[in-house]
C-alpha positions as CSV (number, residue, x, y, z in Angstrom):
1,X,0.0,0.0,0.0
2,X,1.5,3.7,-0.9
3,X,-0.1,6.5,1.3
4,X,0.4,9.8,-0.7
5,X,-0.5,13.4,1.2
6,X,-2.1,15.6,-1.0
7,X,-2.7,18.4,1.6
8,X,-4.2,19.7,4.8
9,X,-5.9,16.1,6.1
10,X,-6.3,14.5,2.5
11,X,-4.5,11.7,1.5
12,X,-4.8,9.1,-1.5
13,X,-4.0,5.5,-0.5
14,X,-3.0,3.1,-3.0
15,X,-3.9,-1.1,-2.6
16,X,-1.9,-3.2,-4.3
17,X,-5.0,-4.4,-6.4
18,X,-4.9,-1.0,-7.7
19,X,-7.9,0.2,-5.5
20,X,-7.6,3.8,-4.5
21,X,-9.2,5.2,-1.4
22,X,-9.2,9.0,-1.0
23,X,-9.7,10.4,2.6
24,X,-10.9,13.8,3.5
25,X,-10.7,15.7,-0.1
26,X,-10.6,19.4,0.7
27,X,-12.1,22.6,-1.7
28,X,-9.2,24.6,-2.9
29,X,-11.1,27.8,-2.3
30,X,-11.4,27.0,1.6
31,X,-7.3,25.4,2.3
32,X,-6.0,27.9,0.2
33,X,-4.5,26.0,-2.3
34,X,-5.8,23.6,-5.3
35,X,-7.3,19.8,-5.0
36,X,-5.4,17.7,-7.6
37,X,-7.3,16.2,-10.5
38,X,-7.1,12.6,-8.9
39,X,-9.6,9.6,-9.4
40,X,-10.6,7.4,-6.8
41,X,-12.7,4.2,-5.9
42,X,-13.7,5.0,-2.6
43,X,-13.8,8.7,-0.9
44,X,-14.3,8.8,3.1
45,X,-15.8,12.2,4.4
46,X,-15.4,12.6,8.6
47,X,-17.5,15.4,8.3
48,X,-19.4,18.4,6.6
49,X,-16.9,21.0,6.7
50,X,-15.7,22.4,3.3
51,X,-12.1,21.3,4.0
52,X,-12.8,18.0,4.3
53,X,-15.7,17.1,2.3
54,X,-15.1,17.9,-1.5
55,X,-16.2,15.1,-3.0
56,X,-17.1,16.4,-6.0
57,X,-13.5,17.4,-6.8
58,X,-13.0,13.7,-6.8
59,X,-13.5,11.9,-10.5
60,X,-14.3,8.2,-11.3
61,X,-17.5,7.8,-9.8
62,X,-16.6,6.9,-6.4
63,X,-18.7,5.0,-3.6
64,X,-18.7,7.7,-0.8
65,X,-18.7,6.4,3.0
66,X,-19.9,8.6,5.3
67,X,-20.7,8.7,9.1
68,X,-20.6,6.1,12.0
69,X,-21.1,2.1,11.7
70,X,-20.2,0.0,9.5
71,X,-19.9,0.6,5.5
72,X,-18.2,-2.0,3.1
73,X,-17.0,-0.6,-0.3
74,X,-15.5,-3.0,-3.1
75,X,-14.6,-5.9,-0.4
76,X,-13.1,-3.0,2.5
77,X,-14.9,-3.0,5.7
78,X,-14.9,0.6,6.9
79,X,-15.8,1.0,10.5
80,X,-17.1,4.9,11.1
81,X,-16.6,6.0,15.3
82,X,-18.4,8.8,16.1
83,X,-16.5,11.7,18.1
84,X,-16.7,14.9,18.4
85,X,-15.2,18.5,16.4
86,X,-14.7,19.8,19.8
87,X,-14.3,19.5,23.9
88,X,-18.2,20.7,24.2
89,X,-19.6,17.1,22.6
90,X,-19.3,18.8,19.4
91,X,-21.9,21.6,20.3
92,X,-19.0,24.3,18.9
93,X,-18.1,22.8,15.7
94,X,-19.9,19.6,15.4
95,X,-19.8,16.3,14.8
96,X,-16.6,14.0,13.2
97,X,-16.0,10.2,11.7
98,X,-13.1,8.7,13.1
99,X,-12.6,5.8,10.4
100,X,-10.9,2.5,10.9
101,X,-10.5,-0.1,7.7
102,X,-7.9,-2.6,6.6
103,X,-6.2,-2.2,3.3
104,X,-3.1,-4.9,1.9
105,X,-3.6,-6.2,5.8
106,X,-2.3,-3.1,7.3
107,X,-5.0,-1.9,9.9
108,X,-5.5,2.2,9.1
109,X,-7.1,4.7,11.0
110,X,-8.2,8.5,9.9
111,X,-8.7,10.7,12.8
112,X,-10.6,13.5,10.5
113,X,-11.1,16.8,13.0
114,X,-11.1,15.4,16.7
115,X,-11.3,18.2,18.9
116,X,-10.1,16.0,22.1
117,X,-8.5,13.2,23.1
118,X,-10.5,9.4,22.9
119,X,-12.0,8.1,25.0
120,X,-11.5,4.6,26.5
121,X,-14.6,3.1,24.3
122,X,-13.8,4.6,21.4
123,X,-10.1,2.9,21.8
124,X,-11.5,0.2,22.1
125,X,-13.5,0.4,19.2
126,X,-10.6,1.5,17.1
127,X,-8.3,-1.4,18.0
128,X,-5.0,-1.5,16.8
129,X,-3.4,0.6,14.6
130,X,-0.6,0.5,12.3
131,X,-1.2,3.6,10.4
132,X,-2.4,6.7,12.1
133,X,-3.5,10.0,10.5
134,X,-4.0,12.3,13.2
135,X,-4.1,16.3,13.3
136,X,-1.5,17.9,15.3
137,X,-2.4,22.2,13.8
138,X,-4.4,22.8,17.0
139,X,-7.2,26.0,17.6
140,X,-9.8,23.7,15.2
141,X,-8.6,20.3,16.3
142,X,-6.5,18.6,19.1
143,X,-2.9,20.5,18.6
144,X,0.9,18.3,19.6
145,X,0.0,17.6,23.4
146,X,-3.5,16.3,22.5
147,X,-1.9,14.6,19.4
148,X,0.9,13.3,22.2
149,X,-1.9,11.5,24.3
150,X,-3.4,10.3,21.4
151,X,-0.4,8.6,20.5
152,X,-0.4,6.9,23.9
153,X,-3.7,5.4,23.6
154,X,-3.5,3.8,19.8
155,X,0.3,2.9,20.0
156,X,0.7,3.0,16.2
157,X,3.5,1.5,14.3
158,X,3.9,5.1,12.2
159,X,1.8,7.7,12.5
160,X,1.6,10.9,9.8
161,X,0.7,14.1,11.5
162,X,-1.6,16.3,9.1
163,X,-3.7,19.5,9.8
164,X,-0.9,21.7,10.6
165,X,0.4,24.9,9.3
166,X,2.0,24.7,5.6
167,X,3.1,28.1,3.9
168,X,0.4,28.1,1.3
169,X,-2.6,27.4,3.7
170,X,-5.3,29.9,3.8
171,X,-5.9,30.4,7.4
172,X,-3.8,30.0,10.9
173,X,-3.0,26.7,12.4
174,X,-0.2,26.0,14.7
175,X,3.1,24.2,12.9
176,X,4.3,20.7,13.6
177,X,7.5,21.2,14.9
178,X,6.0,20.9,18.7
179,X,4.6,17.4,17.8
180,X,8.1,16.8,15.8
181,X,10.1,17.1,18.9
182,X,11.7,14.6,20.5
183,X,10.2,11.7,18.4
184,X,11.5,9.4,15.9
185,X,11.0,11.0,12.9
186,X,11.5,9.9,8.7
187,X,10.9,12.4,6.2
188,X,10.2,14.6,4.8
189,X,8.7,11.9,1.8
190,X,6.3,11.8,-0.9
191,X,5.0,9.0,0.0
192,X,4.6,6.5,2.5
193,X,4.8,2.3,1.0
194,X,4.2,-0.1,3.5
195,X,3.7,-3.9,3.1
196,X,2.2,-6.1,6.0
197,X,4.9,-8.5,5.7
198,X,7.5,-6.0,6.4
199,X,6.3,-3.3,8.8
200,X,9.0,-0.9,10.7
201,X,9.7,-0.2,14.1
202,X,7.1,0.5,16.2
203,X,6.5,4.2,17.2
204,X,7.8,6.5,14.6
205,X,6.2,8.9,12.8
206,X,6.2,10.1,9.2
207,X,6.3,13.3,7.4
208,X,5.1,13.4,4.2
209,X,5.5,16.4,1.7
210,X,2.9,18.0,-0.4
211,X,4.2,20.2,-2.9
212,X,0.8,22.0,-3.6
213,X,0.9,22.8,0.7
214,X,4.1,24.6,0.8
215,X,6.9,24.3,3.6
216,X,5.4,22.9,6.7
217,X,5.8,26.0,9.2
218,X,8.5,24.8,11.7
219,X,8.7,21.4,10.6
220,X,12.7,19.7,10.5
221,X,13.5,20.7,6.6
């Protein structure tokens, strides 16, 4: 599988059967800077918010999952968690999907816009993880210390931090460097290949590049 960031908390992920799954497409006006012309199989929206739910930018017909429970989409079981956009049970900023599926036999999970940390059944509804997206920018979402505790309850073999501050996004978050520090990181990449047979070291975390975001704001470049 080859995990490709295409911006703010939107990434394409590549099966080896060819299958693509998009996650979180964002609206160019809103992020501040274009969504690719990309085709996918399956898009996965966490919630209504115009930076996260542009599936119509997405070509190829798409089956579209959506909210919490169970979906299934060409063969991939997605499980949907609910949580919340915010501290106040989402009364602020809403509601948000956590999403949990298993692609090549690598167990993912896309955070989307959690406002606070999980809680202890929605761990346990998650399970493990070997591939974590979670969003470290802050001020909309948890920011490095949430993201830290985070990290602490899912154990993931890698995670890639995304809703952060880039130089080309169109309103303030904080950077990453503060999640950065003091963890084991690889990167900047383009991409992100894993295979189940072979995964690495437990506990690191990757940055991936996105030419289309700019320079992450106090990232390790």
């Amino acid at each position: 599988m080859i995990a490709t960031w295409l911006g703010h908390s939107c990434f394409c992920l590549v099966a080896e059967s060819g299958v693509v799954v998009i996650l979180d497409p964002f609206l160019g006006e809103e992020v501040g800077y274009p969504f690719p012309r990309i085709r996918s199989d399956i898009v996965a929206v966490s919630h209504e918010h115009p930076d996260h739910n542009n599936v119509a930018g997405v070509s190829g017909h798409p089956q579209v999952i959506r909210g919490p429970g169970i979906h299934e989409a060409l063969g991939i079981r997605f499980l949907g968690v609910k949580s919340s956009h915010d501290e106040s049970c989402g009364s602020e900023r809403g509601q948000n999907t956590i999403f949990c599926f298993t692609l090549d036999a690598i167990r993912i999970c896309h955070l989307g816009d959690i406002g606070e940390p999980l809680r202890p059944t929605q761990v346990d509804a998650i399970g493990p993880v070997d591939l974590l997206f979670l969003p470290v920018g802050g001020r909309y979402t948890i920011d490095a210390v949430g993201a830290g505790e985070v990290m602490r309850q899912l154990h993931p073999i890698v995670a890639v931090p995304m809703h952060y501050q880039t130089a080309n996004l169109g309103f303030e978050l904080d950077g990453v460097y503060e999640f950065l520090r003091g963890r084991k990181v690889r990167g900047p990449m383009k991409f992100l290949q894993m295979e189940s047979d072979d995964l690495p070291e437990n506990g690191w975390v990757a940055l991936l590049s996105c030419p289309a975001a700019g320079v992450a704001d106090g990232s390790i470049d």
